[in-house]
Phi, psi and omega in degrees: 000126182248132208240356195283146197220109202230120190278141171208133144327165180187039207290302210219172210280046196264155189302324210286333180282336179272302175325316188252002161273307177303339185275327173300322167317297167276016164263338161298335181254351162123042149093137167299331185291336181296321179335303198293350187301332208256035166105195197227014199241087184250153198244151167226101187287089169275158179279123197216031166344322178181178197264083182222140222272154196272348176283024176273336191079029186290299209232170182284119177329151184258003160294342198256301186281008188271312191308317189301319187302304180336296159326309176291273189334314135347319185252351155128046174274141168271108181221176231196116192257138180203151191180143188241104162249205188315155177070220194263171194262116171205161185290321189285338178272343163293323166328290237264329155311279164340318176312286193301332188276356196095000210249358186268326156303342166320286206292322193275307188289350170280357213039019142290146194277180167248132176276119159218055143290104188258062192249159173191156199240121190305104159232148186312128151220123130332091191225213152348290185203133177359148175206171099280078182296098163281124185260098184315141206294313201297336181287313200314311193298348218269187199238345194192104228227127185244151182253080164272138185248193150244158180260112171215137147344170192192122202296317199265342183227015170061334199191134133241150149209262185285317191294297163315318168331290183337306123027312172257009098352286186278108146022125146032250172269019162282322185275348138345304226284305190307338183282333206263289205300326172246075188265013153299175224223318191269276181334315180290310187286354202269304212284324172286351130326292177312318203265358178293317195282358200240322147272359130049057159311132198288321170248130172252139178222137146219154175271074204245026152317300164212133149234271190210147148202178183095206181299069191285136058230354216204333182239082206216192179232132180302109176260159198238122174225333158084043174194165189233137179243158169223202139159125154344315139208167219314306171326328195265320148318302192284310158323276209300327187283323178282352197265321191287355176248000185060042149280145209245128178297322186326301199282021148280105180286344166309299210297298188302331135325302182294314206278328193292342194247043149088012191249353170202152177292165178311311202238155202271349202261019164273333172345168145218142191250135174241144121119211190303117154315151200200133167245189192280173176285113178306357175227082191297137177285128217271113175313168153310159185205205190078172198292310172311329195278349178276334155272336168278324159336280186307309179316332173307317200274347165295172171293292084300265201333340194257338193310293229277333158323261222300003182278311200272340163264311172285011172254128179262168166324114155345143154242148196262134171302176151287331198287015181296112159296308218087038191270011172087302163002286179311304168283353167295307171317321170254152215279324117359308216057057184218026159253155203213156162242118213193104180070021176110002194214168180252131180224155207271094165292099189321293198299330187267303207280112178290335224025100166213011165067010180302325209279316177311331159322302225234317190299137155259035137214057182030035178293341194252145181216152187241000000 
């Protein structure tokens, strides 16, 4: 079990602070270059969720990730920023990412590429349970995959950071497909387990200079937390992001998987921490809250069979605001189908609607409340 956790200051995005906490990170685990034994070809997968400007706290900074390229690139690495995000995977809509995010200067001042390859390949994994994952090409071809990630809540899964990111891995509108075939809350965190192990990143970074909490992953509210966390692995990562953000791992269901089959300890204080001291936050980041998340809690502890009937009568729908464009988003995204654009606006049909928030994700103007 690899337990090790490497920490760096970190307050603010200005580049000379973002250089030297990423250059201290990886000179705490022995150099960017031990990376490079397993070949030169590194993907660096950032959370790149939708085409939104980065002081929203959304997506991963392209500051972080121009330093990391920076790093790679240096020691002679060919690398390559790739990420699938929400709704569909086609080259004009990674253009419109890549934009909005920060990443096409990244990438010019790193020398690094942008992937718009949408192509991507089924591979077998053995986890929880047999699985078949499509996986985007770029990862599958890279020789050596650094994950960054962002720390923010989740309405549907209490914490993202590292193990989710992983997530973006899998093709466009597939992951739609995963929701509706896994529309629990248990079942879906079970499948990100597996697939985190299944793709089995080298490096994990999350990006916790500022991220997000409350109705997180996309509508939260922006925290100022100042530090960059790292480790070999994303699990291991993600404890240590949660203990330091005052989050309780126990209500994580990614977290409480990984720990029951052995892949990270229970508690943040089995750890062993390297590199800048960093303490939790004198101000904890405030979860998803509310009436659903206290029902689905209970609704967790039944049997399969009973949950997602009873997720639809005590869970209540997204509901859609006026600040509704009508840009459609939502209903492309969800996996369900049950969102509809009808006069300019989207409306939630309840008897259809999984509750799994994909449409709460995915609006770029924060329209769906939960």
């Amino acid at each position: 079990m690899e337990n090790r956790v490497f920490a760096a200051s970190c307050p603010d995005y200005r580049p000379e602070e973002v250089r030297q906490a990423v250059a201290r990170i990886f000179e705490a685990c022995g150099g960017a270059g031990r990376f490079l034994k397993k070949g030169r070809r590194v993907l660096i997968k950032p959370n790149l969720l939708l085409a939104r400007e980065p002081e929203a706290a959304t997506t991963t900074h392209p500051e972080i990730v121009e330093a990391v390229a920076e790093l790679f690139a240096a020691q002679g690495a060919a690398v390559t920023i790739a990420d699938s995000p929400g709704g569909p995977y086609n080259p004009l809509m990674l253009s419109r990412v890549y934009r909005q995010c920060g990443m096409e200067q990244a990438a010019r001042r790193a020398g690094a590429r942008l992937n718009r390859d949408c192509s991507s390949s089924p591979v077998h994994f053995d986890g929880y349970k047999p699985r078949d994952f499509e996986i985007i090409r770029p990862v599958l071809q890279a020789d050596v995959v650094i994950n960054i990630a962002k720390m923010k809540t989740h309405m549907l899964t209490y914490f993202t950071g590292a193990v989710k990111n992983l997530y973006g891995t899998v093709p466009g509108l597939q992951k739609a497909a995963y929701h509706s075939h896994m529309p629990g809350q248990q079942e879906f965190c079970r499948m990100l387990v597996d697939l985190c192990r299944c793709v089995h990143p080298d490096f994990s970074l999350i990006d916790g200079v500022e991220g997000m909490d409350g109705r997180g992953p996309s509508g939260g509210r922006v925290r100022k937390a100042g530090f960059l966390l790292a480790s070999e692995s994303p699990f291991a990562a993600d404890l240590a992001a949660m203990h330091l953000c005052g989050l309780n791992p126990e209500r994580s269901p990614v977290h409480t998987f990984a720990s029951a089959q052995g892949f990270v300890p229970a508690e943040a204080k089995r750890l062993e921490w390297l590199g800048d001291p960093v303490v939790p936050l004198a101000e904890p980041f405030v979860p998803a809250a509310g009436r659903s998340r206290r029902s689905e809690s209970v609704i967790n502890r039944l049997p399969g069979g009973l949950r997602q009937p009873l997720r639809r009568v005590f869970i209540a729908p997204p509901r859609v605001s006026e600040r509704c464009i009508g840009c459609g988003r939502c209903a492309r995204a969800c996996p369900a189908h049950a969102i509809v654009v009808q006069n300019g606006k989207a409306r939630v049909q309840p008897g259809g609607c999984i509750r799994c928030y994909c449409c709460h994700e995915l609006c770029p103007v924060r329209a769906i409340e939960i």
